[in-house]
C-alpha distance (Angstrom), angle and dihedral (degrees) to the residues before:
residue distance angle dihedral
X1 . . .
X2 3.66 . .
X3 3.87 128.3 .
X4 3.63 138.4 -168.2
X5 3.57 126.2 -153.1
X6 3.78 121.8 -170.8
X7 3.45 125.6 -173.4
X8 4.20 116.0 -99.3
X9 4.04 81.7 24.5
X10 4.24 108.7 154.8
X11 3.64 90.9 -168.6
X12 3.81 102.5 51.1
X13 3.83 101.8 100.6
X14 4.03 98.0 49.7
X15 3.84 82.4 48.6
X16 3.78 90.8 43.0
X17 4.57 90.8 61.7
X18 3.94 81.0 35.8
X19 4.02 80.3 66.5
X20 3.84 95.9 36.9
X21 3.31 90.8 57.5
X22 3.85 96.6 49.9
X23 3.31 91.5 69.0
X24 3.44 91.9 -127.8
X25 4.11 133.2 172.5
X26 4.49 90.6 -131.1
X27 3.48 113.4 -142.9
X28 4.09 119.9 -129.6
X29 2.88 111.7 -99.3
X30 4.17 89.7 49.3
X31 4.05 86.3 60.5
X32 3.89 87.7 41.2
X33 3.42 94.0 60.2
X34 4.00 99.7 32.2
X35 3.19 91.7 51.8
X36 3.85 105.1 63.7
X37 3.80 91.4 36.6
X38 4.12 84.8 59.1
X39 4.06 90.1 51.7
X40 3.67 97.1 42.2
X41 3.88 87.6 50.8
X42 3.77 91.2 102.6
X43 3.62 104.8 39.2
X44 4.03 82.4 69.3
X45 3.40 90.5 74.6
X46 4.00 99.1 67.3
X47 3.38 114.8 45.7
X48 3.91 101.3 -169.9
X49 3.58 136.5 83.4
X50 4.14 103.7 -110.0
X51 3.76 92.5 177.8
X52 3.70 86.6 66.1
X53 4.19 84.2 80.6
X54 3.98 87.9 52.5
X55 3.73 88.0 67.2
X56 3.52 128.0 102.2
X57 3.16 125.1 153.5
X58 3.58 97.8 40.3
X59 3.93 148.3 52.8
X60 4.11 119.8 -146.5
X61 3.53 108.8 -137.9
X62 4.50 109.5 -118.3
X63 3.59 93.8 -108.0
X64 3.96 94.3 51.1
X65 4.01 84.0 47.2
X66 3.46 79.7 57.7
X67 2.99 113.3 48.8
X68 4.16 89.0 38.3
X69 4.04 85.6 63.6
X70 3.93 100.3 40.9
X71 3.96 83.0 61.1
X72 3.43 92.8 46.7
X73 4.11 105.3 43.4
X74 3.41 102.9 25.7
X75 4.31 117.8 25.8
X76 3.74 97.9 33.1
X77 3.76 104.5 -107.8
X78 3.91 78.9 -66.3
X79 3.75 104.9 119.0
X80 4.01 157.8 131.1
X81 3.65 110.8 -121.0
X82 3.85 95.7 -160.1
X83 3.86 109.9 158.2
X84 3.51 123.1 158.2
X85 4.08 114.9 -87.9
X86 3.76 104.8 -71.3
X87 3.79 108.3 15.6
X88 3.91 94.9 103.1
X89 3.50 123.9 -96.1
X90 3.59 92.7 162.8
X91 4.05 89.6 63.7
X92 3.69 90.5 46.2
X93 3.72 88.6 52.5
X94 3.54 93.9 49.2
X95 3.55 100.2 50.1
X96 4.27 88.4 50.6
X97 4.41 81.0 61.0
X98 3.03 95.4 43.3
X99 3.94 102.0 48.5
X100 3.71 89.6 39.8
X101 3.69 91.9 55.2
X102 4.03 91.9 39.2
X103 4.18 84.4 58.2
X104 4.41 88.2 41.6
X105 3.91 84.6 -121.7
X106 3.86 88.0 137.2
X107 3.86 135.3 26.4
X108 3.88 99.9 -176.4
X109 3.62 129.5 46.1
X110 4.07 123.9 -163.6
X111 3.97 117.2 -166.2
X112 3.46 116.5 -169.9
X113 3.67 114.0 -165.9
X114 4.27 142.9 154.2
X115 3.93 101.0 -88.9
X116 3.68 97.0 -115.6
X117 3.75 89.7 63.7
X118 4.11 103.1 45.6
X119 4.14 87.9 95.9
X120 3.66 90.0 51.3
X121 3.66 90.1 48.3
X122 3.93 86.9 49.6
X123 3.79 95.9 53.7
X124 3.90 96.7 44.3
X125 4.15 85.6 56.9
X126 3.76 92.6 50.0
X127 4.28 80.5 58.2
X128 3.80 83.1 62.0
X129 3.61 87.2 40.2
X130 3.91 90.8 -120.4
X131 3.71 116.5 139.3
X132 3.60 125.8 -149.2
X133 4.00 142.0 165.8
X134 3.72 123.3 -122.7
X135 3.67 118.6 -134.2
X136 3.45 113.1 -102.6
X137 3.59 97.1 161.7
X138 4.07 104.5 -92.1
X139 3.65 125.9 102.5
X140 3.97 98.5 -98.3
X141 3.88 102.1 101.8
X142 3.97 91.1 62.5
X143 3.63 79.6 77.9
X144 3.60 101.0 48.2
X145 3.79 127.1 81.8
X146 3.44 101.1 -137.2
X147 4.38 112.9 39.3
X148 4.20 113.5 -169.2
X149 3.79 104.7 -161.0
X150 3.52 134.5 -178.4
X151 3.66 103.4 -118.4
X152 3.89 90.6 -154.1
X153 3.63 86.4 53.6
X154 3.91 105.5 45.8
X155 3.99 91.8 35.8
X156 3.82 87.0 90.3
X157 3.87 137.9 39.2
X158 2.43 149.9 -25.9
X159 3.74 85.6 23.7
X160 3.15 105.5 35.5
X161 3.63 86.6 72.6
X162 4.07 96.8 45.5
X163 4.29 83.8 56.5
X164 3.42 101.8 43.8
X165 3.86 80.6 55.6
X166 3.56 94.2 54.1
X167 4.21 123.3 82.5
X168 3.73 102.0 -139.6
X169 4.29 115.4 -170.1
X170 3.91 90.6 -146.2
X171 3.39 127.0 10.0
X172 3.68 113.1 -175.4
X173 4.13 124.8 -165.8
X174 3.85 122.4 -155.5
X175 3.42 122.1 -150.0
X176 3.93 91.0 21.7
X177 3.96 96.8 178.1
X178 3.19 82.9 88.2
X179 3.57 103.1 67.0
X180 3.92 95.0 58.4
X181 3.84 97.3 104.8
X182 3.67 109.5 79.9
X183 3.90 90.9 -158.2
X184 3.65 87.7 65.4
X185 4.09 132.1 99.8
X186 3.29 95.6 -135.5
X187 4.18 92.9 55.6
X188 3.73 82.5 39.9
X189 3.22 103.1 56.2
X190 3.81 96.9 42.7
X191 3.75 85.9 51.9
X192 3.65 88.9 63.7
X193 4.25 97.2 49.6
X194 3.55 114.9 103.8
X195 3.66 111.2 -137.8
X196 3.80 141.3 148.7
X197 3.58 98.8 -137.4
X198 4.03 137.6 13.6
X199 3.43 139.9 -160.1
X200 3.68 125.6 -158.6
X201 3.73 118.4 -163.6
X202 3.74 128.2 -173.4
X203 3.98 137.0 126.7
X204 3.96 81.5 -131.7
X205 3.66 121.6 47.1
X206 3.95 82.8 169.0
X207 4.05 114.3 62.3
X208 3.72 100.6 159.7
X209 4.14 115.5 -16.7
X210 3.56 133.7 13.8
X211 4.27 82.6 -106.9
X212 3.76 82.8 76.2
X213 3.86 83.5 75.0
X214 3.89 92.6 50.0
X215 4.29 94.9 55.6
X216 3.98 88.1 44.9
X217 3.94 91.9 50.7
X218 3.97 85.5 50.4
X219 3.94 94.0 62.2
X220 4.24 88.3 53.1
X221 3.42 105.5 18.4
X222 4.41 119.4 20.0
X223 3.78 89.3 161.6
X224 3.65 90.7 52.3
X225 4.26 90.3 92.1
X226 3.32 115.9 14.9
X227 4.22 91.6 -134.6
X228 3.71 136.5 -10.5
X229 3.76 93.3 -101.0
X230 3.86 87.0 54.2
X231 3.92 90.1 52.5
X232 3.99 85.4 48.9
X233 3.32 93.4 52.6
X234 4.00 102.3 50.6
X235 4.11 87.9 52.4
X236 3.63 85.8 46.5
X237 3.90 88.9 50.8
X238 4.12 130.4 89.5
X239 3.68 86.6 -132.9
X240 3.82 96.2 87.2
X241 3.98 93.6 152.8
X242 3.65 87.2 78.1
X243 3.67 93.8 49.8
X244 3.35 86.6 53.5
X245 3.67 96.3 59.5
X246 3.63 92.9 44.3
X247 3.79 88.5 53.0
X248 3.36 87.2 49.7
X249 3.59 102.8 69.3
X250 3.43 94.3 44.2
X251 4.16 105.0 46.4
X252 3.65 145.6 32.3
X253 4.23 120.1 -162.5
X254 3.75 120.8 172.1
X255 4.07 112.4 -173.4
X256 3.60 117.6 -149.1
X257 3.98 92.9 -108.1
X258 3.82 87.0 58.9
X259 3.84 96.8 60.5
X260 3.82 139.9 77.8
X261 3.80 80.6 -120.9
X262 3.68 107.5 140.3
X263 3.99 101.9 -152.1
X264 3.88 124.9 -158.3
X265 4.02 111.7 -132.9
X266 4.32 116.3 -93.6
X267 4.05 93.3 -137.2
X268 4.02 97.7 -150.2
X269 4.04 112.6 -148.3
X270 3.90 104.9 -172.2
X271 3.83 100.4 -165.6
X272 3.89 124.3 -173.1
X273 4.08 118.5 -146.4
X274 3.28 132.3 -144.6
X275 3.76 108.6 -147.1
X276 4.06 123.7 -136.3
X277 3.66 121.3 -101.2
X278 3.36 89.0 -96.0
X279 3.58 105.1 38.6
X280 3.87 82.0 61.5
X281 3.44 106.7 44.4
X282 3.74 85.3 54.5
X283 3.82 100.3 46.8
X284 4.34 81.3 47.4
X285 3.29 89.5 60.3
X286 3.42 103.6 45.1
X287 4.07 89.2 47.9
X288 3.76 88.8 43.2
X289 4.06 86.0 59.2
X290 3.37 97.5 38.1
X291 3.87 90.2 53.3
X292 3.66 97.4 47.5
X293 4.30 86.2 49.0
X294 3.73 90.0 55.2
X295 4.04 94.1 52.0
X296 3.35 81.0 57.1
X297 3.48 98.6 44.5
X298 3.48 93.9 -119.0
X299 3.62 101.5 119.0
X300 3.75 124.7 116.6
X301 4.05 129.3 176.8
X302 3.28 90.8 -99.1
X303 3.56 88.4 72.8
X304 3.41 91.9 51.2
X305 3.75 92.5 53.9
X306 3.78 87.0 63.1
X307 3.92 86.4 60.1
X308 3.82 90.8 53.7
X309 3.71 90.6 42.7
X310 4.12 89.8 58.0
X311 3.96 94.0 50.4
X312 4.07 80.2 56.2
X313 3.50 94.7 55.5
X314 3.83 132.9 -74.3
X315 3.22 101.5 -106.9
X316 3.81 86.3 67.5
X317 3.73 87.1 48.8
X318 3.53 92.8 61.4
X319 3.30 107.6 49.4
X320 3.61 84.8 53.7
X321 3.52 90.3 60.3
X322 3.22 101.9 34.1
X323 4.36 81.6 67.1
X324 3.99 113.7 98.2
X325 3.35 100.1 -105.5
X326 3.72 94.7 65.8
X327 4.01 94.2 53.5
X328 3.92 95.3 110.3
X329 4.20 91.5 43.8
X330 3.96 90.5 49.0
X331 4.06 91.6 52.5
X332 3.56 91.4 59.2
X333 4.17 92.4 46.5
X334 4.06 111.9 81.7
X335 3.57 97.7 -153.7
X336 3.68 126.5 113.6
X337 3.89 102.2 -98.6
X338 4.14 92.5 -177.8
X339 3.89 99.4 71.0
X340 3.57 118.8 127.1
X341 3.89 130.7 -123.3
X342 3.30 81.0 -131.2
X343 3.80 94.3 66.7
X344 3.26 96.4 38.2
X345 3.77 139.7 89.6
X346 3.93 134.2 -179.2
X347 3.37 123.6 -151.1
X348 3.97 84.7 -132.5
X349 3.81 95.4 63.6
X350 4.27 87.4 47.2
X351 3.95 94.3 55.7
X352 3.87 85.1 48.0
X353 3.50 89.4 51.4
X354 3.77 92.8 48.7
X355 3.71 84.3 49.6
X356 3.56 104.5 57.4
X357 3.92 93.9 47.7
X358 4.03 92.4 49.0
X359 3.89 88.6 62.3
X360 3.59 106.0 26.6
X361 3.76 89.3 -152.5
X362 3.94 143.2 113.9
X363 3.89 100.2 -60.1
X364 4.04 116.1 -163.7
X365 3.78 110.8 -155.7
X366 4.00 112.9 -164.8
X367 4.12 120.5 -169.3
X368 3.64 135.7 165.8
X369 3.52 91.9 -144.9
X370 4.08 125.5 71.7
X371 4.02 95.2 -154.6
X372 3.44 82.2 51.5
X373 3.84 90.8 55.9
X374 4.04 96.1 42.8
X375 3.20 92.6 47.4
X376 4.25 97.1 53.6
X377 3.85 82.7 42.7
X378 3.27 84.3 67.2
X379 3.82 112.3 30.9
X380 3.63 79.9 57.7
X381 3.14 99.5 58.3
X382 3.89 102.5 45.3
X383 3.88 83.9 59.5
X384 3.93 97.3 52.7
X385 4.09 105.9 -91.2
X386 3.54 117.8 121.0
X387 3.43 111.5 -140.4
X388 4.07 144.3 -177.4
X389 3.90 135.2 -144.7
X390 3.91 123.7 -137.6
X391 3.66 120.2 174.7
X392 3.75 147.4 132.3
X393 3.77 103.9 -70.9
X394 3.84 97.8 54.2
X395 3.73 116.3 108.6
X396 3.66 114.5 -127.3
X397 3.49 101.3 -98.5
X398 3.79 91.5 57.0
X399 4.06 91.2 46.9
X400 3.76 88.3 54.2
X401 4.18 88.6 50.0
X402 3.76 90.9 42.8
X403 4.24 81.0 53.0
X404 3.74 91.1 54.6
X405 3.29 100.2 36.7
X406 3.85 95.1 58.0
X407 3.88 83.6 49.2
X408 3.40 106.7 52.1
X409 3.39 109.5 22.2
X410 3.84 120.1 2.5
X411 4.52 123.2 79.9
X412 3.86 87.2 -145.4
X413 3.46 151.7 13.6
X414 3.73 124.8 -161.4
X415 3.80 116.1 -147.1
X416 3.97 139.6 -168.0
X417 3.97 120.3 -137.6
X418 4.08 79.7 -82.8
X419 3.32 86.6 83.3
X420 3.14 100.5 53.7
X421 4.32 93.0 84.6
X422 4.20 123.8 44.4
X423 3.54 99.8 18.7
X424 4.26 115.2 115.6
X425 4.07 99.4 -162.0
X426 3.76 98.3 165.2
X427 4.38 88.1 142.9
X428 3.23 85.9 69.5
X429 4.16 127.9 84.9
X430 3.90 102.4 178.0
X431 3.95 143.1 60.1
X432 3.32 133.0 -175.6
X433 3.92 123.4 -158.5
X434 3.87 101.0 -152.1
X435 3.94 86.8 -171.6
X436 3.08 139.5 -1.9
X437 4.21 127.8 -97.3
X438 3.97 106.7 -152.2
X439 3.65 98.5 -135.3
X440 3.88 118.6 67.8
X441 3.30 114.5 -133.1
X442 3.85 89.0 61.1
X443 3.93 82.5 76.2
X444 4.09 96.7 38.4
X445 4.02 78.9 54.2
X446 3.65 94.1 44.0
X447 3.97 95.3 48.5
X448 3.43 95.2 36.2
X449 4.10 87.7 66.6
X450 4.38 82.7 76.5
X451 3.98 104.3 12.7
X452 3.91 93.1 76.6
X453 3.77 153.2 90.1
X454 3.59 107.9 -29.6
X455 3.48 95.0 23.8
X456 4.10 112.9 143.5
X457 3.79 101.4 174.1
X458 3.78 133.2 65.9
X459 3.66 101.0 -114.2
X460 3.79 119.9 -127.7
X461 4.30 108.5 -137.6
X462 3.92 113.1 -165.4
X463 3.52 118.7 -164.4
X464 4.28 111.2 -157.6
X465 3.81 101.4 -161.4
X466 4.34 113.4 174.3
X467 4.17 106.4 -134.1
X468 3.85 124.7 -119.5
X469 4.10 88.1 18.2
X470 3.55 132.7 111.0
X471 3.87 87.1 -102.5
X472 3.73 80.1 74.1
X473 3.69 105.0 49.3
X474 3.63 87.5 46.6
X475 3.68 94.9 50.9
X476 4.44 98.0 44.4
X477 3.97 84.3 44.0
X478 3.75 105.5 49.6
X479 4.32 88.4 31.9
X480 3.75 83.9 60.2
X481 3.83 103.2 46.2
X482 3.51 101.0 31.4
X483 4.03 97.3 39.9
X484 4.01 78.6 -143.9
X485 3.57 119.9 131.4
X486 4.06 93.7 50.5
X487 4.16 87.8 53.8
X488 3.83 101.5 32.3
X489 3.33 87.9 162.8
X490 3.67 127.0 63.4
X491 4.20 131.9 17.0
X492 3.78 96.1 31.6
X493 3.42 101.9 73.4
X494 3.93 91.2 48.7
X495 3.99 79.7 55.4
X496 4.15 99.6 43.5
X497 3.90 98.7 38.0
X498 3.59 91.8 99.3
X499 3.67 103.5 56.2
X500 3.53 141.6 61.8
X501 3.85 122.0 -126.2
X502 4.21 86.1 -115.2
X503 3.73 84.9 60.0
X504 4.12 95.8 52.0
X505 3.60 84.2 26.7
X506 4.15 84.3 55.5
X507 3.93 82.4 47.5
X508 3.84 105.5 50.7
X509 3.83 89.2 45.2
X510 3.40 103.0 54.8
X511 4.40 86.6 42.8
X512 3.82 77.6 54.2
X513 3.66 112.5 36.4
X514 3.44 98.2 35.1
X515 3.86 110.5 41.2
X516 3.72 116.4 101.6
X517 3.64 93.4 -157.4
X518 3.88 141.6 26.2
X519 3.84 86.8 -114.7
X520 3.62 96.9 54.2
X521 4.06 88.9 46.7
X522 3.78 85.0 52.8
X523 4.08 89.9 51.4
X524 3.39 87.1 59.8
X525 3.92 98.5 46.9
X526 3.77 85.9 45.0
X527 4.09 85.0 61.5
X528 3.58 90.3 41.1
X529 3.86 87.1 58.1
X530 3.96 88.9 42.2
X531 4.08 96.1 57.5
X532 4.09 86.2 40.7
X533 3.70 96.4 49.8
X534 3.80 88.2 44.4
X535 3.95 92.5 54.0
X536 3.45 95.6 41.3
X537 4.12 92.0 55.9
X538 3.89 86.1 44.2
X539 4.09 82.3 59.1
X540 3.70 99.6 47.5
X541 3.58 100.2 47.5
X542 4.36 97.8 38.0
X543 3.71 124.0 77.1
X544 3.41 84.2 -164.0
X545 3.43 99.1 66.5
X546 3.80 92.0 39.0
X547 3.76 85.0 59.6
X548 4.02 104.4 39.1
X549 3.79 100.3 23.4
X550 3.76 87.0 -145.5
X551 4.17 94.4 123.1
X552 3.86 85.1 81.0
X553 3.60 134.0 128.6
X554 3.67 117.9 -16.2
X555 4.32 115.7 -100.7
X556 3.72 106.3 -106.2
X557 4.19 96.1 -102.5
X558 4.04 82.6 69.9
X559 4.11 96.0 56.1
């Protein structure tokens, strides 16, 4: 005898000694199912948060309350925390531990998180006065309550065995997006936890196609839809009202305009460089090469890396060329390749200069590039400013120094795109985009590091954009079809949720690369802006999409 259990179901328990009684062998994902909807009988009864009296130090903002209780009373402690960057998903997180602990409906905690954010993770407990033990590969945390692990870390063995042997109560992921491809360890590995109850948080449930929704709902919920093509079909459907209460049970998004949230202003300051005689001479002839290669049809992206690379700075630009695989490019280029960064200045790194001293304040400094980085680090510092580094390669401990280092001591610190997710920068009241990434949720990311929650200063936003380079064609084009850069905040990530930057990357490249004429590169923007205004309309008039966020971008086959 078979049963199905769905979440909110009245007639699940009569059912449930119907099944008993049969005698039965019960499959999985029956027991999976029954058996949280048996331990979270009790928490029914009280429908208010009583930790909220345990805490001292802080407030919860309404819409975190919220959200905190809808997990709790109504979806099973079996959830999606997907809030919009900045809004506090960490809170509502803690306050699900901490009320399931206050009621003794778990005993041990498992936090999986990116390394670089298990000391954040740490403090933000110790708000909720919960103590826990990070994972540093001994035995110790099988005596704590609550575990924070670096899922990169415990994914394979040794530990991945010594987990997978453990029975956590809740196991909750950070950064969850990134368990959307089945084929991937980290969805893998999750898969094989056993825990009670889960909670999934990440700003975007959707990475790449509205499937990603389908392999996240399969780690909280498998009986949710009954197959992939079944999921498929009910997007595909006119009936979106029961999408909406499938999506439902499975996630929670508030939007900034929804909450009591009241938000200082982002004061944009779009300002166009003029680069140094020989920052242009060298970007000239790199663009003067790069056009003759792609008469010739010769041209590859590559190439048009180099161009990106020169809008960063040109010191970047030649240590890119100065790598092996550009020795037949740099013949053709008569520039001197052999100058020093040392001898050389870009008129980028003086207007951040000038910058810094007009508000001497915290400055945050994002690049793509990590010559670019070095080499502010230390134009910075032979004029006076003390700045710090974060970036990818840093071990955790030396990303939470960087941290405090840029709070309590250093003007500036100069980040890669790494820093663009985990870091909590509310101290500081100023960014500076060095150069600029091509798809926009790179900068929502990057901003929404200082324009958040706690926030008490209007933030000043400084865009560094080179003239008469493709920095600028990108920038006039994309301003104009996506309305974007004057309202960073807001509609754009409803429109770019559902893609990765490869894909618009993909896009912008081929407009670029392949165009033979600036009115056949604006045909394709024009499209672009087409497919985006479409979305965006779909957003504003469906609940549905309000709700699951899955009306995002367009798949590539539609650009």
């Amino acid at each position: 005898m078979e049963i199905n259990v769905s979440i909110g179901d009245k007639d699940w328990r009569e059912r449930f000694f119907r099944y008993l009684n049969s005698f039965s062998e019960p499959s999985s994902l029956a027991l999976t199912e029954i058996s949280y909807e048996l331990k979270y009988t009790s928490i029914k009864k009280e429908r208010t948060l009583s930790c909220l009296q345990d805490l001292i130090d802080f407030s919860p903002m309404p819409h975190q309350i919220n959200a905190a209780e809808k997990v709790l009373f109504e979806m099973g402690s079996r959830a999606i925390l997907a809030d919009e960057v900045g809004l506090g998903k960490t809170i509502e997180a803690g306050l699900i531990i901490k009320e399931l602990l206050c009621r003794k409906m778990v005993k041990k905690v498992l936090i999986l998180v990116p390394s670089s954010l298990a000391g954040q993770w740490q403090k933000e407990l110790w708000r909720f006065t919960l103590p826990s033990i990070i994972h540093r590969g001994k035995k110790e945390w099988r005596q704590s309550p609550i575990t924070i692990a670096s899922i990169d870390l415990v994914k394979r063995e040794p530990f991945r065995s010594e987990f997978q042997k453990e029975a956590f109560d809740l196991l909750l992921v950070d950064e969850a997006h990134k368990l959307s491809n089945p084929k991937t360890l980290n969805h893998q590995f999750v898969a094989s936890l056993k825990s009670s109850y889960r909670i999934f948080l990440t700003a975007t449930p959707v990475q790449n196609k509205t499937e990603d929704l389908y392999h996240l709902s399969q780690l909280l919920h498998p009986s949710l839809f009954e197959s992939k093509k079944d999921f498929k079909k009910l997007i595909a459907c006119d009936d979106k009202g029961l999408l909406k209460e499938k999506m439902d049970q499975l996630m929670i998004r508030s939007r900034r305009n929804e909450t009591d949230v009241k938000w200082t202003k982002r004061k944009i300051n779009v300002l166009w460089i003029d680069q140094l005689p020989y920052e242009k001479s060298l970007y000239q002839a790199v663009e003067n090469e790069y056009t003759r290669m792609q008469k010739e049809n010769l041209h590859s992206f590559s190439h048009l890396a180099l161009l990106r690379q020169g809008c960063s700075s040109s010191i970047s630009l030649l240590k890119a060329l100065r790598g092996e695989k550009h020795d037949d490019f740099c013949k053709s280029i008569k520039v001197n390749l052999n100058i020093t960064p040392d001898e050389l200045i870009t008129a980028k790194a003086q207007k951040i200069l000038e910058i810094v001293k007009k508000h001497q304040d915290k400055v945050l400094i994002f690049t793509q590039y990590r010559a670019t980085q070095l080499y502010l680090h230390w134009f910075l510092k032979q004029n006076g400013i003390s700045s710090v580094l974060f970036r990818g390669g840093f071990k955790k401990g030396k990303k939470q120094w960087m941290t405090d280092l840029f709070r309590d001591q250093a003007e500036v610190m100069v980040a890669t795109e790494a820093g663009s997710e985990g870091l909590n920068l509310q101290f500081c009241h100023c960014l500076i985009h060095a150069d600029l990434p091509w798809n926009p949720m790179k900068l929502e990311q990057r901003t929404g590091r200082v324009h958040r929650i706690g926030q008490s200063n209007d933030v000043n936003i400084y865009y560094l954009l080179n003239k008469n380079t493709i920095e600028e064609r990108i920038w006039r084009l994309l301003k104009d079809k996506m309305v974007l850069f004057e309202t960073i905040v807001g509609e754009h990530d409803h429109l770019l949720s559902g893609t990765t930057e490869k894909d618009l990357d993909r896009y912008l490249n081929d407009a670029i690369l392949h165009s033979r004429s600036e009115k056949e590169m604006k045909l394709k923007l024009d499209h672009l802006e087409s497919v985006l205004k479409k979305a965006h309309q779909k957003i504003l008039q469906s609940d549905q999409a309000v709700a699951t966020g899955t009306e995002g971008f367009p798949e590539k086959e539609e650009f």
